[in-house]
N, C-alpha and C positions, 0 to 999 in steps of 0.2 A: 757892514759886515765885519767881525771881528776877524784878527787876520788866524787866529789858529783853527775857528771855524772854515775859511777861504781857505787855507793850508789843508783841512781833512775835505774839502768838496773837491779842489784841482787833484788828489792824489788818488781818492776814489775814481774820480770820472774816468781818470786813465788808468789804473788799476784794471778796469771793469772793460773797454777797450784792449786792454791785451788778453786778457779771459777770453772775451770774443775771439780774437785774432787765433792762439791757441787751441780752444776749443771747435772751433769750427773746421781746424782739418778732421780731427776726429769723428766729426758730424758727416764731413762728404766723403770720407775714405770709403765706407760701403759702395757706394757709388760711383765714383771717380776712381780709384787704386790709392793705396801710398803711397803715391808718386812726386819726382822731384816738381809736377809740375800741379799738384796739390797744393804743395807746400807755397809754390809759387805765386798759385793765385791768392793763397790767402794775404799772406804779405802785398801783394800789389792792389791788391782791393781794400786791405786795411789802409797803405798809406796813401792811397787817393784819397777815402773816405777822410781819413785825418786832416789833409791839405785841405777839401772842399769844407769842414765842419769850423776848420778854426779861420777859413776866410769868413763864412756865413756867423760864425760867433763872434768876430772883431767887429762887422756890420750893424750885426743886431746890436750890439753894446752901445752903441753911438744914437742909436735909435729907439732903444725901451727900457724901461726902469730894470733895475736888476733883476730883485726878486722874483719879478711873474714871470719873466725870462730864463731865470734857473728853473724854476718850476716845472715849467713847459718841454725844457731841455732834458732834466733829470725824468720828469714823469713818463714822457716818450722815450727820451732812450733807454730806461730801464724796460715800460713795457716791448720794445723793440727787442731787448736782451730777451724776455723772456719768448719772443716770438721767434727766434734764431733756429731753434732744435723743431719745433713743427713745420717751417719752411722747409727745411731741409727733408723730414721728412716724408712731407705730402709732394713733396716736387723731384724729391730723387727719384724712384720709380720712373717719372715722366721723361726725365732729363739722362736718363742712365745712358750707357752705351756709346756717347760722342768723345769718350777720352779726354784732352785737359779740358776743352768747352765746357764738359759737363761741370768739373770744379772751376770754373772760374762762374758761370753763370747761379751755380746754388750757392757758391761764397758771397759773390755780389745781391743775389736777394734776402741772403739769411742776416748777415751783419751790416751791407753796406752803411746801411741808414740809423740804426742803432749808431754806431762807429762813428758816421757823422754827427751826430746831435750829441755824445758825449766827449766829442773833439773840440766841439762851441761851447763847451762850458769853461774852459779856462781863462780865454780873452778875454768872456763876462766878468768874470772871479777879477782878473788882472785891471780890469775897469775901474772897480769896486775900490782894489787898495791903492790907486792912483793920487794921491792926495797932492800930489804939486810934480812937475817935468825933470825939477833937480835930482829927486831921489826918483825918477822914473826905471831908469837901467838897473839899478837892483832891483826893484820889484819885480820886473819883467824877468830878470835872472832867478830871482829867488823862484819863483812860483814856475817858472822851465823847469828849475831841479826837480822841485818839487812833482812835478809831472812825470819827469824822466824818472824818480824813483817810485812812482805808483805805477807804470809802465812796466819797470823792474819786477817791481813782486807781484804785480799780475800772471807776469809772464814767469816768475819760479812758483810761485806756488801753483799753479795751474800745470806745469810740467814736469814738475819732480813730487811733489806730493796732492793736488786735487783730484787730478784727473785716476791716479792711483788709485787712493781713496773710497773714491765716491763715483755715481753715474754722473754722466756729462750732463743728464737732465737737473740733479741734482746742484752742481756745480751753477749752473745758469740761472734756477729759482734761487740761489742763495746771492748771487750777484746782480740780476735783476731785483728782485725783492728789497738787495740793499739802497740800491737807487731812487727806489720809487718813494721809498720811506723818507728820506734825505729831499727829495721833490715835493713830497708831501709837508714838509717844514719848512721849506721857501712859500709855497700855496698859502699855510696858515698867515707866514709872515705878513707878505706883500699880496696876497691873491695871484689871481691867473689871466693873463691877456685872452680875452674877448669874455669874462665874466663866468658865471656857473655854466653856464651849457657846455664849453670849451674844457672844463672841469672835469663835467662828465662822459666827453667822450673821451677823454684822454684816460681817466681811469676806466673806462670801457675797454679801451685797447691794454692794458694792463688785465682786466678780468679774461678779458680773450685770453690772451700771451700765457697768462699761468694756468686755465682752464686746459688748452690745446698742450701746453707744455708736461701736464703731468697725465693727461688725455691720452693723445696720439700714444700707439704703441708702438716701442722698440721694435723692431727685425732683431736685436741680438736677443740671445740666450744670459750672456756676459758682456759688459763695454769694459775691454780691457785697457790699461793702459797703452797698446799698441793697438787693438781690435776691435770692432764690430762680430765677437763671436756664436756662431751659434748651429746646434747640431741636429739634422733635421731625418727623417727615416724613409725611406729607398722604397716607392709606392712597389716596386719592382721586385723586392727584394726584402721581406718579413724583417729579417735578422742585419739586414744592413744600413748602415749609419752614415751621412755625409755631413765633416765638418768642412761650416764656411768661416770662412776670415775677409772680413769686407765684401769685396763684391766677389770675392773667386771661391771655387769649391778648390778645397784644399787638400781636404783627404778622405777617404773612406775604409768604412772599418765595418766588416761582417762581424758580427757580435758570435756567433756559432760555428765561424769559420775562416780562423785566422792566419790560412793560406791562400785564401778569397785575395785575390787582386785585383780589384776591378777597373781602376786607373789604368791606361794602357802605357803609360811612362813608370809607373810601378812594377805591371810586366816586364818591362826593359829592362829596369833593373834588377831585378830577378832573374833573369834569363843572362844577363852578365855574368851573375855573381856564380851560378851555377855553372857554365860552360867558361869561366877563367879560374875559378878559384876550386881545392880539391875539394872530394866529399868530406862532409862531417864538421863539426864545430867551428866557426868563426867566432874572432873577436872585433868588435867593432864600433866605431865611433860614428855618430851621427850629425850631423851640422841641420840642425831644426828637429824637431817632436812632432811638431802639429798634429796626427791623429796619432801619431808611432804606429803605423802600417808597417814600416819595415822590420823595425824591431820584433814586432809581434809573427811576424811572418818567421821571420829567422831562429824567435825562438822553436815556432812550431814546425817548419820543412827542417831544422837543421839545429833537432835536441843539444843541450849542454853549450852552446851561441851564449855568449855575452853581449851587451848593449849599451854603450856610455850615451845618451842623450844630450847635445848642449840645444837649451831651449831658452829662449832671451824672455820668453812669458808665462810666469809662474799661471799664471790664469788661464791659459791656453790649457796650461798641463793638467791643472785641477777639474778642467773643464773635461778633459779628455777620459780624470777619476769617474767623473759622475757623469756624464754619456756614453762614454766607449769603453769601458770596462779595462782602464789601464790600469796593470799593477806594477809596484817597481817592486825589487829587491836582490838577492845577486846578480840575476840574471840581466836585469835592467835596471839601471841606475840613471838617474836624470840629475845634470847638473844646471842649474840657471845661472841666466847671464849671458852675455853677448860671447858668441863663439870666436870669435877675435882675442879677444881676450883669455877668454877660458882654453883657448887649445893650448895657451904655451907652458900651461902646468902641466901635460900631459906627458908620459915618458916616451922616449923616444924608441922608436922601433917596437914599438909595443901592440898594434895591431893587423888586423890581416883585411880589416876592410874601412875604408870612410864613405857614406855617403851624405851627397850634399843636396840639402832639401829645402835650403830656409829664402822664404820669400818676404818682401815686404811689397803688397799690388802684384803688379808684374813680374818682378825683377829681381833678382837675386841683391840683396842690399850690398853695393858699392864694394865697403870693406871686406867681405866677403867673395869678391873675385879677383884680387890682386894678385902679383906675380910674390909676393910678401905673403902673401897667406899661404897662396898655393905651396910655396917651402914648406911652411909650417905642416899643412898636410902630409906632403911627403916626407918630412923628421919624424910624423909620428905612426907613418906605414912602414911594415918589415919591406924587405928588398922586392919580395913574391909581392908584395900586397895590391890591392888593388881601390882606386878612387874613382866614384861611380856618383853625376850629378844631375841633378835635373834642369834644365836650360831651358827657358819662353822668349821667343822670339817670333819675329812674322818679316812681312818685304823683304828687306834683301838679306838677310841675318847678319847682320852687321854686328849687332853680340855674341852671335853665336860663332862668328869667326874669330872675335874679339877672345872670346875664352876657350877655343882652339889655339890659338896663336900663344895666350898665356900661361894654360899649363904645356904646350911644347917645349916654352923655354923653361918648364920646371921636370919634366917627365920625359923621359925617352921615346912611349908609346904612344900614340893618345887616336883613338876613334868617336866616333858619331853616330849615334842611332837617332832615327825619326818616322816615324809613320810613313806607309809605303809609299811612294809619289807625290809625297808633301812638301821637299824642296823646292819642286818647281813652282807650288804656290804661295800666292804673295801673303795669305791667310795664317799658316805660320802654323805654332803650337808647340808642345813640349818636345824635347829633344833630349837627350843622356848623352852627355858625354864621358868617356870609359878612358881612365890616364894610369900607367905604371910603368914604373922602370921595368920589369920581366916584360917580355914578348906577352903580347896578346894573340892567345890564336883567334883572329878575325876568322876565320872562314868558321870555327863553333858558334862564336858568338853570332853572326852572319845566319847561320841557322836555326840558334835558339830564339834568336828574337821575330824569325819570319814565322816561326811554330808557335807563339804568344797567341792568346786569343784575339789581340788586337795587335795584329804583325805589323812588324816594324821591316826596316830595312838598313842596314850601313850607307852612311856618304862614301861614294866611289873616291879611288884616290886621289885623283887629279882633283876634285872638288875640294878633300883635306888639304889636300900640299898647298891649295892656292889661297884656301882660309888660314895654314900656317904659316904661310909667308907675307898674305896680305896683310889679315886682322890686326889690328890695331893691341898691340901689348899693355892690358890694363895693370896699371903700379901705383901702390899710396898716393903718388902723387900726380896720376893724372887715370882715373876712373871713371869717364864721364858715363855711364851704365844707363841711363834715361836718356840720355838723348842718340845714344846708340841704339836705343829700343824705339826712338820717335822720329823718322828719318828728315821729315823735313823740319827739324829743327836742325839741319847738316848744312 
């Protein structure tokens, strides 16, 4: 094999390997959450698979001619690649609901094995341009680079612009496809270990992998760059709409009636904004879009309301255009991009409300509940103003003490709403918590929220004082937010 042929097969194979690796949280996020421990499994199932592929490929090297050996390796693990997205999604349904088990078990059957057979292609390749032991260490060097940097731009273009771009199914017949074709040119070369029959079950498993792969149907509406989106109608409810973002319902939006609050942590928030804050017009910033429930509410119980939106997914938003009847213009202005960022263009003292709604899975994303941000919110509320969040938590609420604790040390006031006799369950569920420098008159709010259609109730004080003094103070530089959500990971 010539070496810039062996140079584009070692850079593809792991190119097309990190594509996997990438691609596949996006596959189990519906299923599992966006979770730290998503992320987790994919990575440690990737570098198993790699460890075990490039032992079994240094093996086979010593043991079978090259060619039917790349073959065999490239033709299976491309049709493996193509098989990745219909595993995933004939077996999530099954596997749903165990939390990280579930991503770590649909990552291990969707990639494992792909991931290992195009991890055994390089020590084949390294075999190949072995011509004597003196020059052995550069070759072996060269052709690592050369891995490391198809490793590289698997993993950038697959996260900054494929996944973007294009569907994740998409993305996988273009990377599978390319392999099988590259397996099919070592086949011609050298043939295939154990003859035609081996031939064609292997391109069998390839017809499967791209049949089931452009087959099987999505659950999303959109595959966002961040999302599995998609918005489904309320059998309950004519006019009303629930958007999901992976596996959680995230928001909902009466098309006919955009004071319809039908989330009972939505009421909460509602019920806040009205017994803390005076009648008539609010200005306000939002930390997440997802359906713009609030927004829309606000403009409707409480005319001439402004709406600054920061929403990190332009597709979300779009999505929201063409399902939930969002419109922007003075009133509601949506900016994209990570709200981290985007809050510090914001002027100071310039609002009278923020609410904070942006999830990633479970969990309010990391940078988003620091004692660093929490400032920033506070810089861009008037003195009166009021910050009002949505918080998921269960067992012992160890986040939700966590960002108790944290905006105390940013806010003079800070209370807790949760459904009525839900703290003492381990079960858990949404909670508001309500932070401002002005007094909070709890005992309004205390009322507004027990008069919700889905009553809520404040955490008693002694329960406060001891989550703001215990809870743990999340700051840039130490947010552990997932595993304060997973207790025995403690």
């Amino acid at each position: 094999m010539n070496r810039m042929l062996a140079t584009a097969v070692v850079f593809l194979s792991s190119a097309v390997v990190l594509v996997l690796e990438v691609s596949v949280i996006r596959l189990v996020a519906p299923y599992s959450g966006d979770t730290l421990e998503t992320y987790t499994a994919a990575i440690g199932v990737a570098l198993a698979a790699i460890a075990l592929g490039a032992k079994a490929g240094g093996d086979g090297a010593d043991r079978w001619r090259a060619a039917p050996l790349l073959a065999a390796l490239l033709i299976l693990g491309g049709g493996g690649t193509l098989l990745a997205r219909p595993v995933v999604l004939l077996l999530g349904p099954q596997l749903a609901g165990a939390g990280p088990i579930t991503a770590l078990l649909l990552v291990a059957f969707s990639i494992a094995l792909p991931v290992a057979l195009l991890s055994a292609v390089a020590p084949v390749v390294v075999k190949t341009q072995l011509a004597d032991l003196e020059h052995g260490g550069s070759v072996v060097g060269r052709f690592s680079a050369w891995g490391t940097a198809g490793g590289l731009a698997g993993t950038v273009l697959t996260g900054y612009v494929l996944v973007a771009m294009l569907p994740v199914s998409t993305v996988l017949l273009v990377s599978g496809g390319a392999v099988v074709l590259l397996g099919l040119l070592f086949a011609l070369r050298g043939g295939l270990p154990h003859g035609p029959r081996a031939t064609f079950a292997m391109l069998g498993v390839c017809l499967v992998g791209g049949t089931l792969l452009v087959g099987v149907e999505s659950p999303c509406d959109a595959e966002t760059a961040y999302y599995c989106a998609r918005v489904e109608a309320d059998p309950e409810r004519p006019s009303g709409r629930v958007l999901y973002l992976d596996d959680l319902r995230h928001g909902y939006v009466d098309l006919a009636d955009p004071t319809h609050l039908e989330f009972a942590y939505t009421q909460w928030l509602g019920a806040a904004v009205d017994s803390q804050l005076p009648e008539g017009p609010v200005e306000s910033l939002h930390v997440g879009g997802g359906a713009y429930t609030v927004p829309r509410w606000l403009a409707a119980s409480r005319p001439g309301s402004t709406s600054t939106v920061l929403e990190v997914d332009p597709a979300v938003t779009e999505l929201a255009r063409q399902e939930l009847d969002l419109r922007t213009g003075p009133g509601l202005t949506v900016v994209p991009g990570d709200a981290r960022t985007s809050v510090v263009d914001l002027a100071s003292d310039s609002r009278d409300l923020v609410v904070g709604d942006a999830f990633g899975g479970l969990s309010v994303p990391w940078h988003l509940t620091t004692r660093e941000f929490a400032a920033q919110i506070r810089r861009v509320l008037r003195p009166e103003g009021l910050y009002v969040a949505n918080v998921i938590d269960r067992g012992p609420r160890a986040f939700l003490a966590a960002q108790t604790a944290t905006l105390g040390e940013v806010f003079t006031h800070v209370a807790v709403v949760a459904e009525r006799g839900s703290l003492d369950s381990p079960a858990g569920g949404n909670h508001v918590v309500v932070a401002s420098d002005a007094p909070l008159d709890t005992a309004a709010l205390a009322e507004a929220v027990a008069a919700a259609p889905e009553a809520g109730a404040l955490a008693d004080g002694e329960l406060l004082a001891r989550w703001r003094s215990e809870g743990l103070v999340l700051t840039d530089d130490h947010a552990p937010v997932d595993q304060l959500l997973t207790p025995y990971l403690s």
